[in-house]
C-alpha positions as CSV (number, residue, x, y, z in Angstrom):
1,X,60.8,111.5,-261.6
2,X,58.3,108.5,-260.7
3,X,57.2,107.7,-257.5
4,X,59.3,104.7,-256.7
5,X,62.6,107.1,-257.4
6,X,61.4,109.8,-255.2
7,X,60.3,107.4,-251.8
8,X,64.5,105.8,-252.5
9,X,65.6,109.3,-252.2
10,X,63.2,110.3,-249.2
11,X,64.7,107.3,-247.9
12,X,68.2,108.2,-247.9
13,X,67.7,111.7,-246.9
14,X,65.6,110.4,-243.4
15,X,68.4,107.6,-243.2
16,X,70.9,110.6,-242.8
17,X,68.9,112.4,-240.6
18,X,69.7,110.2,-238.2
19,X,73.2,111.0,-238.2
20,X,75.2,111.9,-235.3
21,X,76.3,115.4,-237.1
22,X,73.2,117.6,-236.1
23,X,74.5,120.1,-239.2
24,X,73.8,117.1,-241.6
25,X,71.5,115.4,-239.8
26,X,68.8,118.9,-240.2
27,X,70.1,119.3,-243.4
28,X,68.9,116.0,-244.7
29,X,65.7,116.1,-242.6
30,X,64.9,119.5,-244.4
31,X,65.6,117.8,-247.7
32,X,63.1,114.5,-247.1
33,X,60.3,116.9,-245.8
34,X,61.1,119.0,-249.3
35,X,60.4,115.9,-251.3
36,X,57.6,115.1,-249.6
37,X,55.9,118.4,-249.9
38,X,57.0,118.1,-254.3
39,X,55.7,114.9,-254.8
40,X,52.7,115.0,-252.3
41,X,54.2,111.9,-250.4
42,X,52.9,111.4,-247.3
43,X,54.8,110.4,-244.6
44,X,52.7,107.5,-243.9
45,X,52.7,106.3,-247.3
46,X,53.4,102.4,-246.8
47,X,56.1,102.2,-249.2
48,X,58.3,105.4,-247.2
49,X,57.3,103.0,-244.1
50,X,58.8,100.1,-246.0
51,X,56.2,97.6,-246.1
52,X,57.3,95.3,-248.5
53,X,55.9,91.8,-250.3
54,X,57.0,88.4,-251.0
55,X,55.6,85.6,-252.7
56,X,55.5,82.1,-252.5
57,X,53.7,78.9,-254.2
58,X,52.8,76.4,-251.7
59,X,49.7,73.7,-253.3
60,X,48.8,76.5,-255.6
61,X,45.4,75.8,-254.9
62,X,42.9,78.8,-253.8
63,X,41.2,76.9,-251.1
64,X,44.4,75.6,-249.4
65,X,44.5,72.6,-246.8
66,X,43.9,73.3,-242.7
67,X,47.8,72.6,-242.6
68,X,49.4,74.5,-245.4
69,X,46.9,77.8,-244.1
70,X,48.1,77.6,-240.4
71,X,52.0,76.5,-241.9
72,X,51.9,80.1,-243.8
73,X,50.1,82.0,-240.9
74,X,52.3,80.8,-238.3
75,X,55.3,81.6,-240.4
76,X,53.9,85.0,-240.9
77,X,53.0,86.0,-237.0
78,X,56.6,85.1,-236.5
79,X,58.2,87.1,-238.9
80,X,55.7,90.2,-237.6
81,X,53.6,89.8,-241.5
82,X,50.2,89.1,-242.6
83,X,49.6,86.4,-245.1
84,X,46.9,86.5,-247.9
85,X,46.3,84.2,-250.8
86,X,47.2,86.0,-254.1
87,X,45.9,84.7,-257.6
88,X,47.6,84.6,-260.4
89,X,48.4,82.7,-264.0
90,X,50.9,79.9,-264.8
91,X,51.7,78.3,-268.2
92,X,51.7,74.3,-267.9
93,X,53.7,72.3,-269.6
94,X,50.8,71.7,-272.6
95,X,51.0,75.5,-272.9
96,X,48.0,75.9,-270.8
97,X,46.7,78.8,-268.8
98,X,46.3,77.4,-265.3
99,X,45.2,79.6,-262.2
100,X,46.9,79.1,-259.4
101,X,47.0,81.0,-255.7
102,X,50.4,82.1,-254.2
103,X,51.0,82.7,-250.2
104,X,52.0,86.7,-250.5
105,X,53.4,87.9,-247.1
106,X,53.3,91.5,-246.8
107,X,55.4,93.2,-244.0
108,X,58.4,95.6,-242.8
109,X,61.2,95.0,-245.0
110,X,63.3,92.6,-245.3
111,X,60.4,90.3,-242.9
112,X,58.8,89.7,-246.0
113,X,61.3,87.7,-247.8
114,X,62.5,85.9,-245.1
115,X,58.7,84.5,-244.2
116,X,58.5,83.8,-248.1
117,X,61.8,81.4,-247.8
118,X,60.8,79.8,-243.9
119,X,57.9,78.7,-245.9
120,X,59.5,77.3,-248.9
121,X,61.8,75.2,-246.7
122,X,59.1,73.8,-244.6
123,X,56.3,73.4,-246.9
124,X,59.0,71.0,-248.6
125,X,59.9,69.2,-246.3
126,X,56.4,68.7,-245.1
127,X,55.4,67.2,-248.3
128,X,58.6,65.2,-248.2
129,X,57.3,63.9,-244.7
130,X,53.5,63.2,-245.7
131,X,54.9,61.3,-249.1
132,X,57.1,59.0,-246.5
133,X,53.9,58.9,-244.1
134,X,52.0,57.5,-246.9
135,X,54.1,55.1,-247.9
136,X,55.2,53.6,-244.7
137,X,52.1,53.8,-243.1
138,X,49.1,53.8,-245.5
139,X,50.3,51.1,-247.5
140,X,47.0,48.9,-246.6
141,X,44.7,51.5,-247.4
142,X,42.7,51.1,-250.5
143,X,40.2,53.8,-250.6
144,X,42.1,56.9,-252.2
145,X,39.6,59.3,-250.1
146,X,40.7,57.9,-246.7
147,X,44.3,57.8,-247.7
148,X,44.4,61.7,-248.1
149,X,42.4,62.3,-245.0
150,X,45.0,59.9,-242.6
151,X,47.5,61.8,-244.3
152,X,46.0,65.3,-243.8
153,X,45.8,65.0,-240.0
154,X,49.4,63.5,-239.9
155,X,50.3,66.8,-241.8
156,X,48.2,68.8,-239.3
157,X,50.4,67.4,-236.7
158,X,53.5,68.3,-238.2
159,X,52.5,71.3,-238.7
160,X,51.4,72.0,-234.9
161,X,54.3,70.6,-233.9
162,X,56.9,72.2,-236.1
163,X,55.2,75.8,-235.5
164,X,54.4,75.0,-231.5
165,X,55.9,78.6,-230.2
166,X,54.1,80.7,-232.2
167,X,51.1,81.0,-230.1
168,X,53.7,82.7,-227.6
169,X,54.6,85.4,-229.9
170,X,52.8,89.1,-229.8
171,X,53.6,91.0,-232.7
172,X,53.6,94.7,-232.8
173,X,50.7,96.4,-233.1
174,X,51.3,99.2,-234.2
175,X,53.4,97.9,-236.9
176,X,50.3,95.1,-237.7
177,X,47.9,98.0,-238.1
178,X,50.4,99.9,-240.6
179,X,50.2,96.6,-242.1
180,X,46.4,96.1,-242.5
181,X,45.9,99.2,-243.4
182,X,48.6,98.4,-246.9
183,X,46.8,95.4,-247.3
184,X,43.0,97.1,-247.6
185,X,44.9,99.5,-249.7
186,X,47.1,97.5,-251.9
187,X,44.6,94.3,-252.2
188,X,41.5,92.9,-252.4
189,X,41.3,90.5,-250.4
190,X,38.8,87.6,-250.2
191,X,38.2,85.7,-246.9
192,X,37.1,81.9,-247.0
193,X,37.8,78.9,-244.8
194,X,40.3,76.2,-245.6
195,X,39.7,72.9,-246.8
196,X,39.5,70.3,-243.7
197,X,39.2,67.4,-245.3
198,X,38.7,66.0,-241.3
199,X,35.8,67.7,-240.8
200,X,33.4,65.1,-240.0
201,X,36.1,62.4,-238.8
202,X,35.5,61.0,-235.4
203,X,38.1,62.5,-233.2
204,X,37.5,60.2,-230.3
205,X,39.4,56.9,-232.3
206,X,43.2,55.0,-231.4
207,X,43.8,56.0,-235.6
208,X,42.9,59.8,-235.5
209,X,45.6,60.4,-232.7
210,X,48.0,57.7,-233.9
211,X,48.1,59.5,-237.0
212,X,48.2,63.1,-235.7
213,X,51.2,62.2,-233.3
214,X,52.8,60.6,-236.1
215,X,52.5,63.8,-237.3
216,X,53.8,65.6,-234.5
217,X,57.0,63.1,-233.9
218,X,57.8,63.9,-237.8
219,X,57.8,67.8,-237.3
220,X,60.3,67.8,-234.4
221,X,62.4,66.8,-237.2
222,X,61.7,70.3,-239.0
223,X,64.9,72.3,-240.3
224,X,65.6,75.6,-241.7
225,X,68.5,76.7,-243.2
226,X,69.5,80.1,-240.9
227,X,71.6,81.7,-243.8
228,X,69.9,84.5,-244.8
229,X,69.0,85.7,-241.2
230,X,71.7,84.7,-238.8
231,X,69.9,82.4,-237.3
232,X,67.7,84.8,-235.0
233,X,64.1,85.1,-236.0
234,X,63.5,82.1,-237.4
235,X,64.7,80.3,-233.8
236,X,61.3,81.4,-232.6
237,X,59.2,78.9,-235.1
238,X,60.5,76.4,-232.1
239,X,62.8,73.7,-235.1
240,X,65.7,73.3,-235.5
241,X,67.9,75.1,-237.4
C-alpha cells in the first residue's frame, strides 16, 4: 500500500473518531493510531494535517512585478496560505521549451484552491484594467519605458485598493507554522525582491498620484465570482463579489 493510500485511510478512521458513538468513535481512533504505527506515519506528517497546494500562472515571469507579488500574497494571508514562486517548463507554440514561474499557494485544504482561483479572477481583470489604463490614458506617451512605468503604479493602486483589508487579517499561527515548516520540507525555496520598475521615480509629482489613484478608483471595481466558497472568505479581500 503506498503512502498516499494509507494517510486517505488514516483520514477516515480519525474522521470517525469523532463520532458521537464512543464504541465507534475508540474503535476508529485505535485503527488510525494502528496505521500510523505500520506505516511509520507520523501524526504531524503535513499531508495527515492536510496541507495541500495549488497552482496558478500569473506573468510567468520569475522576478514578478511589485503588484502581481503583493496581488498573490494578499490573496494568500487571506485565505490563511503562504505563497512561493514555483518554476517549471511550458511548450510554446514553435514547440519551444520556455521557463516559466507559477504562484503555488500551499495551505489547509481546500484554502489552497480557492487562493489559486481569487487570483486567477483578479490577476485578469487587473490586466484587463491596466490594458484600458493604457489606452485611455497613455495614449500621448511615446517612450515605451515610461509607458510601462505609468502603468505599473496604476496597477500598484489597484492592487492596494482591491486588497485594502488584508492588513487587518491575523492568520493562525499555529496553522502558519505547520505551514512553513511543509514548505522548508517540501521546497526549496529562493527569496529575491520584485521588480519595481518605480524605483527611482519621483514620488513627490501631480502624475505619480494621478496615476496611482487611477489605480485605486479602477480596483473598487474588483469582482470575484463567490461560487466555489459561498461567498464567505473571499468577502474579506474587501471587493465585491
Amino acid at each position: 500500500m503506498n503512502k498516499q493510500a494509507v494517510i486517505e485511510k488514516i483520514k477516515k478512521c480519525l474522521a470517525l473518531s469523532k463520532s458521537a458513538n464512543q464504541h465507534e468513535a475508540a474503535a476508529a481512533l485505535r485503527q488510525a493510531m494502528a496505521f500510523m504505527q505500520k506505516y511509520k506515519i507520523d501524526a504531524n506528517d503535513p499531508e495527515l494535517l492536510g496541507i495541500a497546494e495549488a497552482s496558478i500562472l500569473g506573468s510567468g515571469s520569475q522576478k514578478p512585478t511589485v503588484f502581481e507579488a503583493v496581488l498573490a500574497n494578499s490573496i494568500a494571508k487571506m485565505m490563511g496560505c503562504k505563497a512561493i514562486l514555483s518554476g517549471d517548463i511550458k511548450i510554446t507554440k514553435d514547440l519551444h521549451f520556455k521557463k516559466v514561474a507559477s504562484w503555488t499557494f500551499i495551505g489547509f485544504d481546500p484554502a489552497p484552491e480557492i487562493a489559486s482561483y481569487a487570483f486567477d479572477v483578479l490577476y485578469r481583470q487587473l490586466k484587463k484594467a491596466r490594458s484600458v489604463f493604457i489606452s485611455e490614458n497613455l495614449k500621448r506617451v511615446q517612450i515605451k519605458a515610461n509607458k510601462v512605468k505609468r502603468a505599473d503604479l496604476f496597477c500598484e493602486g489597484w492592487v492596494l485598493e482591491a486588497t485594502k483589508l488584508v492588513s487587518e487579517l491575523n492568520p493562525n499561527k499555529d496553522e502558519m507554522d505547520q505551514i512553513q515548516a511543509y514548505v522548508q520540507q517540501k521546497h526549496n525555496v529562493r527569496n529575491s525582491e520584485p521588480t519595481d520598475r518605480n524605483k527611482k521615480t519621483n514620488t513627490n509629482t501631480d502624475r505619480y498620484h494621478n496615476d496611482l489613484h487611477a489605480g485605486r478608483q479602477a480596483g473598487k471595481n474588483a469582482k470575484l465570482n463567490n461560487a466555489m466558497n459561498g461567498g464567505t472568505p473571499l468577502t474579506k479581500l474587501g471587493v465585491s463579489t
